[in-house]
C-alpha positions as CSV (number, residue, x, y, z in Angstrom):
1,X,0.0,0.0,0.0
2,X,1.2,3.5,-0.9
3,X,0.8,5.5,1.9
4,X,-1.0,9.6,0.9
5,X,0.7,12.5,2.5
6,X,-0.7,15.4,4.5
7,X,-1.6,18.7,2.5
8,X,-3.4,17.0,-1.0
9,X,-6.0,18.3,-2.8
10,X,-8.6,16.2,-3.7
11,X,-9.7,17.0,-7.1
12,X,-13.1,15.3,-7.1
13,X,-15.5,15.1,-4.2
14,X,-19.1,14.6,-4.6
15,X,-21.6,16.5,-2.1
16,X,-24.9,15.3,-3.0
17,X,-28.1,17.2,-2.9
18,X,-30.8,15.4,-0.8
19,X,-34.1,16.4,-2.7
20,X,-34.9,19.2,-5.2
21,X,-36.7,20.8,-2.3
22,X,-33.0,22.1,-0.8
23,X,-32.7,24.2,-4.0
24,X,-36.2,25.7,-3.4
25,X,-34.6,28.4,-0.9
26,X,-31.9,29.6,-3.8
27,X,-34.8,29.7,-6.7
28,X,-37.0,32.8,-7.0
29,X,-40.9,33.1,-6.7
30,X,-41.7,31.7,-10.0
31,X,-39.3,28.6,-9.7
32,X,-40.6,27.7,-6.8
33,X,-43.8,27.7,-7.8
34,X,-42.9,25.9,-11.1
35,X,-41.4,23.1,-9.0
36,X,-43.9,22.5,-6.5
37,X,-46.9,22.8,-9.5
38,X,-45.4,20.5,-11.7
39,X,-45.0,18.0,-8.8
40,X,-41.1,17.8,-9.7
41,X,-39.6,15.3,-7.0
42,X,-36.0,15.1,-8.1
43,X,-33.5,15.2,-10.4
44,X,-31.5,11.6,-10.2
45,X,-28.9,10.9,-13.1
46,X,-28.7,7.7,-14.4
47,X,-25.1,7.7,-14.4
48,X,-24.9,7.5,-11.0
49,X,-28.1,5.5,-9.6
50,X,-29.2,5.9,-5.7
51,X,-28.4,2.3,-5.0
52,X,-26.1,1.4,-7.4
53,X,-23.3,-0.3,-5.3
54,X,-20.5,2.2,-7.3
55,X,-22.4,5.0,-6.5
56,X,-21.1,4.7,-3.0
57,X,-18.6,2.7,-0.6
58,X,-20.6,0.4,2.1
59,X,-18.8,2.2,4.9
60,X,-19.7,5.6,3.5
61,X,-23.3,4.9,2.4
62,X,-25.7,6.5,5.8
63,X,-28.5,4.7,7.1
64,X,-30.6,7.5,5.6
65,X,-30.9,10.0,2.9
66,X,-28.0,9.8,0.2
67,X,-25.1,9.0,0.2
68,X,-22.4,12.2,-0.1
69,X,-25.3,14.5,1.2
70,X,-24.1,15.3,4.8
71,X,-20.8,17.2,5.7
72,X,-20.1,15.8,8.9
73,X,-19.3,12.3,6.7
74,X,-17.7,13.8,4.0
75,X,-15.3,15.5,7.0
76,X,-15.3,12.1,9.1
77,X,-14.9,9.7,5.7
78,X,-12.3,12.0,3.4
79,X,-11.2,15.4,4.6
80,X,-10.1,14.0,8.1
81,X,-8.8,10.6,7.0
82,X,-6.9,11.4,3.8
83,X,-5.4,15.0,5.5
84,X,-6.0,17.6,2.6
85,X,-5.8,20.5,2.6
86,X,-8.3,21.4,-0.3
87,X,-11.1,19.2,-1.4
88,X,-12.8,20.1,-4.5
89,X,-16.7,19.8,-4.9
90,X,-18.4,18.7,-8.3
91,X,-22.1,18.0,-7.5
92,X,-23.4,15.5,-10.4
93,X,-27.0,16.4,-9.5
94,X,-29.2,16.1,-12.6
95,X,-30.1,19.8,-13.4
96,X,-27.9,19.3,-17.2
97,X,-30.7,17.0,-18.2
98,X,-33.3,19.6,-18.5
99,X,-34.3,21.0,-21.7
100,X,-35.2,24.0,-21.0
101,X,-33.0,26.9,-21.2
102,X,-34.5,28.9,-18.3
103,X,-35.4,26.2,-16.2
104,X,-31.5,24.6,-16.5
105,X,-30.3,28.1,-15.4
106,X,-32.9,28.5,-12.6
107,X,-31.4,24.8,-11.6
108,X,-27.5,25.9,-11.9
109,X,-28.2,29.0,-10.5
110,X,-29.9,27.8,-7.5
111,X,-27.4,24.3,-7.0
112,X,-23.9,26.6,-7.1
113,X,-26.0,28.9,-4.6
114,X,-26.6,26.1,-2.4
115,X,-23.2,24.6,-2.5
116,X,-21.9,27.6,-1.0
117,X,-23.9,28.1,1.3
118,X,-24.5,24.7,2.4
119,X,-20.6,23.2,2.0
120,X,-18.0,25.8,1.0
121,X,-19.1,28.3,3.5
122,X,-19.2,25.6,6.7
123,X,-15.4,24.2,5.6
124,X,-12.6,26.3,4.8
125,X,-11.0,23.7,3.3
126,X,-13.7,23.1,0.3
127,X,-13.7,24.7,-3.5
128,X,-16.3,24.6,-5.7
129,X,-17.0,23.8,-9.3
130,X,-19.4,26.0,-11.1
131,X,-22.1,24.2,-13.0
132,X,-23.6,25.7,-15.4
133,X,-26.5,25.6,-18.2
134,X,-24.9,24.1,-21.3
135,X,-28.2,24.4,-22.9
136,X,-27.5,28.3,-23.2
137,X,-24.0,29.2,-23.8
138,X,-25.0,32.9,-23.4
139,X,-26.5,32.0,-19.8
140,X,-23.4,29.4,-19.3
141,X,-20.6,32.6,-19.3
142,X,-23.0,34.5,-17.2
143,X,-23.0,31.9,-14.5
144,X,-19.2,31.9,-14.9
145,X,-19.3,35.7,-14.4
146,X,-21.5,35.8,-11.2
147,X,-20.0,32.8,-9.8
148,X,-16.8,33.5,-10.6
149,X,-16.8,36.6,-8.3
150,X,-16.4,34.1,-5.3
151,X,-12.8,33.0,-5.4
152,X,-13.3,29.8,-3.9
153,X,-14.6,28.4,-7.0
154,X,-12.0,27.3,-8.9
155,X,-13.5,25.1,-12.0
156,X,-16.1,25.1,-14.5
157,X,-18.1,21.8,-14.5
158,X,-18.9,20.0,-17.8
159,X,-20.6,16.6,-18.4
160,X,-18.5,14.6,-20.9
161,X,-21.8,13.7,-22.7
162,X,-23.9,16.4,-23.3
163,X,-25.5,17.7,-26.4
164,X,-22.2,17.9,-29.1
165,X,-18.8,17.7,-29.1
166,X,-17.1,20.0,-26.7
167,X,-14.5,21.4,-29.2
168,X,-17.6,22.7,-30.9
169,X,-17.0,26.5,-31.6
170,X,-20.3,27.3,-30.2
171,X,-18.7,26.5,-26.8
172,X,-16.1,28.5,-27.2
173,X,-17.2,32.1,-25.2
174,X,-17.1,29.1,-22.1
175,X,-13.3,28.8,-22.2
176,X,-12.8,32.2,-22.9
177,X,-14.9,33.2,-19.8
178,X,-12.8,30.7,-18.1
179,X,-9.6,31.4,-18.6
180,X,-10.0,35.3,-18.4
181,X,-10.9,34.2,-14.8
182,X,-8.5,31.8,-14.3
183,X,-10.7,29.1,-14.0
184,X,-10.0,25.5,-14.9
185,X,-12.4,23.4,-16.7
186,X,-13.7,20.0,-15.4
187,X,-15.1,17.4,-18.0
188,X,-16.7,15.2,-15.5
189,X,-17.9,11.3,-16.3
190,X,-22.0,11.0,-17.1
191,X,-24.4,12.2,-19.5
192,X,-27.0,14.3,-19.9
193,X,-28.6,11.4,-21.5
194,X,-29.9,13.7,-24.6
195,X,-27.7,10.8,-26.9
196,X,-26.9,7.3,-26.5
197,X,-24.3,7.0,-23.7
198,X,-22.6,4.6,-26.8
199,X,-21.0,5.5,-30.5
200,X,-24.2,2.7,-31.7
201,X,-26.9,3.3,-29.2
202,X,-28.4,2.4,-26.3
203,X,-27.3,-0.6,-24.6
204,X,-29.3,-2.7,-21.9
205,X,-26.9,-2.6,-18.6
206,X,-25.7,0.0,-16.3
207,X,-22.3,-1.4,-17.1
208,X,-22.1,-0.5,-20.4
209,X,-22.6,3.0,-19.8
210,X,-20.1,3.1,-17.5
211,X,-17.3,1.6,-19.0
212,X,-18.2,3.4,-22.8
213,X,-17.5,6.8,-20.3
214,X,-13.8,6.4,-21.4
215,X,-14.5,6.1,-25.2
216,X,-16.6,9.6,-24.7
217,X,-13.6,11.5,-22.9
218,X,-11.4,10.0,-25.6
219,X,-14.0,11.4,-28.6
220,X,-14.3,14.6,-26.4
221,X,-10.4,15.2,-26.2
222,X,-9.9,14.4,-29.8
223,X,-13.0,17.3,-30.4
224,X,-10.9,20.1,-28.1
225,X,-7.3,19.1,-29.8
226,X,-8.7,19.5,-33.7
227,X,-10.8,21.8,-33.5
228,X,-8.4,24.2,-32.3
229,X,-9.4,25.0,-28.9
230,X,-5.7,25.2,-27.1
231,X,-4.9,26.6,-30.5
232,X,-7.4,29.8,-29.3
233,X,-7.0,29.2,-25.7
234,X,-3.1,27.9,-25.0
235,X,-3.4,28.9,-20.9
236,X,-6.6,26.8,-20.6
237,X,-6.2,23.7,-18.3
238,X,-8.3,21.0,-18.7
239,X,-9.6,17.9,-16.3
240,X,-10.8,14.6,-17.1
241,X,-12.3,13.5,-14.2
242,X,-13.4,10.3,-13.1
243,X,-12.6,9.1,-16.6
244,X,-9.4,7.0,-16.4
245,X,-6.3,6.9,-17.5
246,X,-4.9,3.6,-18.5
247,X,-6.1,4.3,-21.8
248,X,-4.2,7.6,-22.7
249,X,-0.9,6.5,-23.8
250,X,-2.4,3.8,-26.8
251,X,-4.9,6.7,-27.7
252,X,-2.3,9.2,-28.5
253,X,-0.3,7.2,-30.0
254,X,-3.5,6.7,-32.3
255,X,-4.3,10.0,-32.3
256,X,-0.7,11.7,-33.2
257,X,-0.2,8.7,-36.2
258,X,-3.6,9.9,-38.0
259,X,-2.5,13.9,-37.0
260,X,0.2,13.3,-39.0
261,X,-1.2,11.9,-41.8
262,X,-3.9,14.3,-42.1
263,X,-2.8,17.3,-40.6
264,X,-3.4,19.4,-43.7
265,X,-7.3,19.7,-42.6
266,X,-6.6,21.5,-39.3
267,X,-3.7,23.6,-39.8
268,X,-4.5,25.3,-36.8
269,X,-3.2,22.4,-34.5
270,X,0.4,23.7,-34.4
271,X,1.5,21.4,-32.3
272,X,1.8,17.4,-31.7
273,X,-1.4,16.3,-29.7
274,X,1.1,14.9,-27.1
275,X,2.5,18.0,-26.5
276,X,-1.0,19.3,-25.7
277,X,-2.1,17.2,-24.0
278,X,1.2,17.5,-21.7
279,X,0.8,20.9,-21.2
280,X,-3.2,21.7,-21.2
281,X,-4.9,18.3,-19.8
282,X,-4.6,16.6,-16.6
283,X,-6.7,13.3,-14.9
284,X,-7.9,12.8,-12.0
285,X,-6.5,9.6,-10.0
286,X,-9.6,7.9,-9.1
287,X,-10.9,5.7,-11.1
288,X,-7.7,3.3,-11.4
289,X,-7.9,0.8,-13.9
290,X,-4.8,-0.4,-14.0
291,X,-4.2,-4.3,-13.3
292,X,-3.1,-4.3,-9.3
293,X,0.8,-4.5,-10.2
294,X,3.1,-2.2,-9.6
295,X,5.4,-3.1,-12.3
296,X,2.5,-2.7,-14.7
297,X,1.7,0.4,-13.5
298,X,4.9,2.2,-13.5
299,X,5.8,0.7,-16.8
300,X,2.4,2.2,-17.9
301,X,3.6,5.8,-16.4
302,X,6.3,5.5,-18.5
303,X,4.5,5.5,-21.8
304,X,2.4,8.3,-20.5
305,X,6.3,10.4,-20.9
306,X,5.2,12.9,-18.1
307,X,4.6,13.3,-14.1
308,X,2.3,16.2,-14.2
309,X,-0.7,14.7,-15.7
310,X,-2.3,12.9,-12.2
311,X,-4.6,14.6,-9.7
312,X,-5.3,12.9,-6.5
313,X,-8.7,12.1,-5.9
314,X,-11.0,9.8,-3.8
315,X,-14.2,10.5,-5.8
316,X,-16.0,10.5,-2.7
317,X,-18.3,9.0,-1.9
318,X,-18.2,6.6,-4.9
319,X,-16.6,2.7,-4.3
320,X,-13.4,3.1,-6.3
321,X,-11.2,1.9,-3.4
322,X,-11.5,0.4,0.0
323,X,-10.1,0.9,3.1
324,X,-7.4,3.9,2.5
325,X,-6.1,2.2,-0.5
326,X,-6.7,5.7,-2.2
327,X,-3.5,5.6,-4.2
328,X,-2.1,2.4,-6.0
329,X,0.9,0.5,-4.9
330,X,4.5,1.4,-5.7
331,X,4.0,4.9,-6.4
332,X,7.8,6.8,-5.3
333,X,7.5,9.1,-2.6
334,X,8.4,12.1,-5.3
335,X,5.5,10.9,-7.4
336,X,2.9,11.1,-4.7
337,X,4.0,14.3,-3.8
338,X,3.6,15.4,-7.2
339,X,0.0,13.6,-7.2
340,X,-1.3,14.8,-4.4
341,X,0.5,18.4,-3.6
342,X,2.3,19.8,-7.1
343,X,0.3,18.6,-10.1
344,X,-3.3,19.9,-8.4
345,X,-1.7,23.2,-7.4
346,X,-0.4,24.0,-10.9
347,X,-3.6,23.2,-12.4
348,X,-5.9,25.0,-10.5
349,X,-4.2,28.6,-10.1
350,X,-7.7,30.0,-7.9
351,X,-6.7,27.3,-5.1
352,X,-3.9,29.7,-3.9
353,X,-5.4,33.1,-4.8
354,X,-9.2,31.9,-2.7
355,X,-7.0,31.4,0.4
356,X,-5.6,35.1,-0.2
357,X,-8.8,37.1,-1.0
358,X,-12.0,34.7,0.1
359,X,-12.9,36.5,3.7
């Protein structure tokens, strides 16, 4: 076992909402009335089903309500146990699944309003990611704006399936809200379910829409690298979270082979989609799914030719690990410092400035 240090930052923590009835405080008149007259109930993803036994840990799932959706066990079952000194919240609630431009807003506005109140303002250590209404990229970079105001959010929250491909131009005005406010973007695992979770439809299982997760981050990076968007936006960091990372180095090797074949369609990649991805992308830890050996895994580091592109996560409170097996074994010392301490702190440039300027 590989033993995690004091002073991480846990890239991907989960606080859950416990009904749509919490957001009814953070909405207006009309919402609330919109809500409670269309007997809404709640907003449950199917990428991450109540009791699905990877939605949460045994240990961590409470006797009542859901699991993720108290503080006191998200302090007693990861900020206490794993020392960090940051833990980074991306609430999956459902509110991307909504159609409705107005009513997706209402829904982002009301769930980033409640995370701060309810979680980022009762632990210092927490940071949030801003969600925001991908239906509307006009409302999207407003939520950026008025959320971005607070310095302890520190990402912008994507799904990695929504409605297109995120290199799309039309989603460009989102990175460049981001990165004028120095805001990383998050491409988190799940769908918006407005496509088929696979490249040929809809399958039968809960499995196969989990495990197609990492051919959707892989389609999604290939969309950001062609289309130009590091090209446009060369500070921008991006995080692939919860999507793996055994599959990266065979997928650029893939990726850079046809580049340079066919390069001559998309002169504005100017440089090797390694080097890219070196500089602008970064995965978070958790899931690991790598075979349990060492040797294997550090061979597989290798072909990935850099340190810098692991964030340490738990993925509270989802079963990726047991016990405080949170990092693999036979990581060096100097890697899991850079895992758990460097990499997260170069990525997300707002962790640092929230703990000068956030009262």
């Amino acid at each position: 076992m590989t033993s995690p240090i004091a002073g991480g930052v846990d890239c991907d923590l989960h606080p859950a909402v416990p009904h749509l009835t919490s957001l009814l405080p953070y909405m207006n008149d009309y919402w609330r009335d919109q809500v409670t007259t269309r007997g809404m109930t709640d907003l449950v993803s199917q990428s991450y089903p109540t009791n699905s036994p990877i939605s949460s840990r045994p240990d961590w799932r409470p006797g009542q309500g859901k699991p993720g959706s108290d503080l006191a066990d998200m302090q007693r079952q990861a900020l206490d146990p794993f020392r960090v000194r940051y833990g980074i919240c991306n609430p999956l609630y459902g509110v991307q699944m909504v159609f409705s431009e107005d009513m997706q807003d209402a829904f982002c506005r009301a769930l980033n309003d409640w995370l701060v109140k309810e979680w980022l303002d009762k632990d210092a250590r927490l940071r949030g990611s801003i969600v925001i209404p991908t239906q509307s990229v006009e409302k999207s970079v407003a939520e950026i704006e008025r959320c971005g105001k607070d310095s302890r959010f520190v990402q912008v929250l994507l799904l990695v399936m929504g409605d297109m491909p995120l290199g799309k131009r039309a989603y460009w005005p989102i990175y460049a809200a981001a990165e004028r406010l120095g805001l990383t973007i998050g491409i988190h695992a799940g769908s918006a379910y407005h496509n088929p979770p696979t490249s040929i439809g809809w399958g039968s299982y809960h499995i196969e829409d989990y495990v197609a997760q990492a051919t959707a981050f892989q389609t999604q990076l290939t969309s950001l690298i062609v289309e130009g968007v590091f090209a446009r936006h060369p500070a921008l960091k991006m995080v692939m979270l919860e999507s793996g990372f055994t599959w990266l180095p065979a997928y650029l090797w893939r990726l850079h082979k046809f580049w340079r074949g066919i390069r001559m369609e998309t002169p504005w990649v100017d440089r090797a989609p390694l080097e890219i991805v070196r500089s602008n992308i970064r995965f978070s830890l958790q899931p690991v799914d790598a075979p349990p050996d060492p040797a294997t895994l550090n061979r597989l580091f290798d072909h990935m030719q850099s340190d810098e592109l692991l964030l340490f996560s738990t993925d509270y409170p989802h079963w990726q690990f047991d016990g405080d097996e949170v990092l693999p074994p036979g990581l060096s010392g100097d890697l899991v410092r850079k895992i758990m301490i460097d990499n997260p702190l170069a990525t997300y440039g707002r962790l640092e400035f929230a703990k000068e300027t956030t009262p």
